[in-house]
N, C-alpha and C positions, 0 to 999 in steps of 0.2 A: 438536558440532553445527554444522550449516553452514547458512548463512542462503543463499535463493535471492532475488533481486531480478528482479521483472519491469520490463524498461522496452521501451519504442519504442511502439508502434500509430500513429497517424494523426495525434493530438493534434487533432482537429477546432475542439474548445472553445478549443485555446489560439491559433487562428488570428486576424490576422498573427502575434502575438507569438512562437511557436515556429516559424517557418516556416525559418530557419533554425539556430535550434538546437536540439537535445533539450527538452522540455517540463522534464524533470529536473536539469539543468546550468541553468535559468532562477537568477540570482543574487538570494541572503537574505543584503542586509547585506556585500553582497560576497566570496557565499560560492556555490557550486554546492549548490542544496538536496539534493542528492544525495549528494553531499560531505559537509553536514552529517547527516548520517541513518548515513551508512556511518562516520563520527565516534566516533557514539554507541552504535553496540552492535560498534567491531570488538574492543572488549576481554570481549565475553561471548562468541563466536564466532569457531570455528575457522577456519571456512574463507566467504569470502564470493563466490557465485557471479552477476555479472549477465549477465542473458540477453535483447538485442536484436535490431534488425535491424544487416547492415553499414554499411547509408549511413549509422549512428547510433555504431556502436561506436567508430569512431577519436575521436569527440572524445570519449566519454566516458570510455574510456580514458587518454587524452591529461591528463583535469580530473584522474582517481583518482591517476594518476602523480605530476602537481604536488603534489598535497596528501598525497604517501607511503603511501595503500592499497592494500596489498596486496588485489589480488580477480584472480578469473580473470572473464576477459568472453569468453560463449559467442555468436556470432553467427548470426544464420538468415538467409535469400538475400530473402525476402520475412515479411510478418508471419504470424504463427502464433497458435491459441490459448493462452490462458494454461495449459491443461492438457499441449498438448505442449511449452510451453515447461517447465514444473515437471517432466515425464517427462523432459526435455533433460539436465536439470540434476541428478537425481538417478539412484539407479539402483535400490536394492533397497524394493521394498515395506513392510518391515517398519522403512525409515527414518522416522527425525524432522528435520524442519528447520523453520528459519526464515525465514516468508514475508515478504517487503516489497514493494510497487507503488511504482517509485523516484520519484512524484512524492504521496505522503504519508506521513505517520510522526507519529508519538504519541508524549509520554514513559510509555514502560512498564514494569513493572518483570520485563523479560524475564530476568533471571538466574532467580528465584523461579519464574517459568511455567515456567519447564525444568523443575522439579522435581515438576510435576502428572502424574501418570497419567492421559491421556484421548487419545483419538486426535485431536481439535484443540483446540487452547487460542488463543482468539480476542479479543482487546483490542479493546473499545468504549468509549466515550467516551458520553457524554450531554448534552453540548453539541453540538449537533446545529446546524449555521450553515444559515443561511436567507437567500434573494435579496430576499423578498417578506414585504410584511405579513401578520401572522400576523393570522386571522378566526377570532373565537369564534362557532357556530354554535345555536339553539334554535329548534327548531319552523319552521325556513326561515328564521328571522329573525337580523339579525346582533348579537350583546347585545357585541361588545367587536372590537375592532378595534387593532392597535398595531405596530410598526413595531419588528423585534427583530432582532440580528445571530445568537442564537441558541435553539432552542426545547428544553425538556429532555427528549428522546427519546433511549432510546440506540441506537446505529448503530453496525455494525460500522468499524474505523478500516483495514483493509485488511487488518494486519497480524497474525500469527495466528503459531504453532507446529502442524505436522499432519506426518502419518503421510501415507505416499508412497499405501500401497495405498487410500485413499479417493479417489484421483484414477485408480487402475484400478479400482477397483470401481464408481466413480459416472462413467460417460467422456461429463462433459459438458464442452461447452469452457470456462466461465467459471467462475472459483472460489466464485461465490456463488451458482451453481447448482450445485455440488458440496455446498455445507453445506445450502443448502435441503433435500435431498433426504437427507443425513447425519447431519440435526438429528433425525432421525425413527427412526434406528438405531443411529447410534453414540454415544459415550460424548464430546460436544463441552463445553467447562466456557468459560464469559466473566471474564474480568478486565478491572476497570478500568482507565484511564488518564483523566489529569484533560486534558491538552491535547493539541488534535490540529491538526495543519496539513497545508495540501497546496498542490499549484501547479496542478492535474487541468484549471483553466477559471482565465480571467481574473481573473472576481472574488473568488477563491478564493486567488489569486495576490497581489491587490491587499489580503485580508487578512490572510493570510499576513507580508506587508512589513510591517504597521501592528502585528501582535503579539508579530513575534520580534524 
């Protein structure tokens, strides 16, 4: 199985701080979080494919090289959806792969997912991080108020195993409007994972450094 990596878009959230580098190359501990992620699953996966823009792919390339990952990097001229980036990178229908968005990652236990029959198998987390005080609400009135880094909801962690033909079947560009709409038809199964991290906005970033 081959795992497909989306990276590059805009990065808007992580402005200045990514303004000149990849949001994904941003350093854990003095490591490319990107780096660490492609670490951790290149011993369950054959082939790892990331898929950017150019003015993004020489360094990322450049960071995989230094730290000896083998991966093929597909580049596109300008940004693309995340569906034709995923149709970029695969090719038959009736495939299976493994999805990552290169600025988060969960410890999962993606060997064992491989082994489920469903057309996506989708890793959430239930530590759900939060910017904002969380407000307990009754009758309009507020009964409890508290200041929490995270609420226990579970939420998808980005990261998923799926079947190619549900990104032709459902041709929407974002992949969580592809499940939205897939959740209702096809055969989707969730697995846990206990931690998740990402670099996706600053503060996000800035917990990210405090946890790992």
């Amino acid at each position: 199985m081959k795992a497909v990596v989306l990276a590059g878009g805009e990065a808007t959230r992580m402005q200045p701080v990514a303004k000149w580098l990849p949001k994904c190359l941003l350093p854990v501990n003095g490591i490319p979080f990107l780096v660490r992620s492609l670490k951790k699953i290149s011993n369950v996966v054959d082939d790892i494919i990331v898929v950017t823009e150019k003015d993004k792919s020489k360094a990322i390339l450049y960071q995989l090289n230094v730290a000896g990952i083998d991966a093929t990097v597909l580049t596109t001229e300008h940004i693309i959806s995340q569906r034709d980036k995923i149709l970029l990178a695969t090719t038959e229908d009736k495939e299976r792969f493994l999805l990552l968005f290169a600025d988060s990652f969960c410890d999962a236990d993606i060997r064992n997912a491989m082994k489920i029959d469903a057309d996506a198998v989708i890793f959430v987390c239930k530590k759900l991080p939060v910017e904002y005080g969380v407000v307990k609400i009754e009758n309009n009135q507020v009964v409890s108020f508290s200041e929490k880094k995270y609420v226990e909801v579970p939420f998808w962690t980005g990261i998923g195993i799926f079947r190619r033909r549900l990104f032709t079947k459902y041709p929407f560009p974002e992949v969580s409007q592809v499940l939205e709409h897939a959740a209702k038809k096809e055969k989707i199964v969730a697995v846990e994972c206990q931690d998740f991290y990402d670099v996706g906005s600053i503060s996000a970033y800035k917990r990210t450094l405090e946890e790992i």
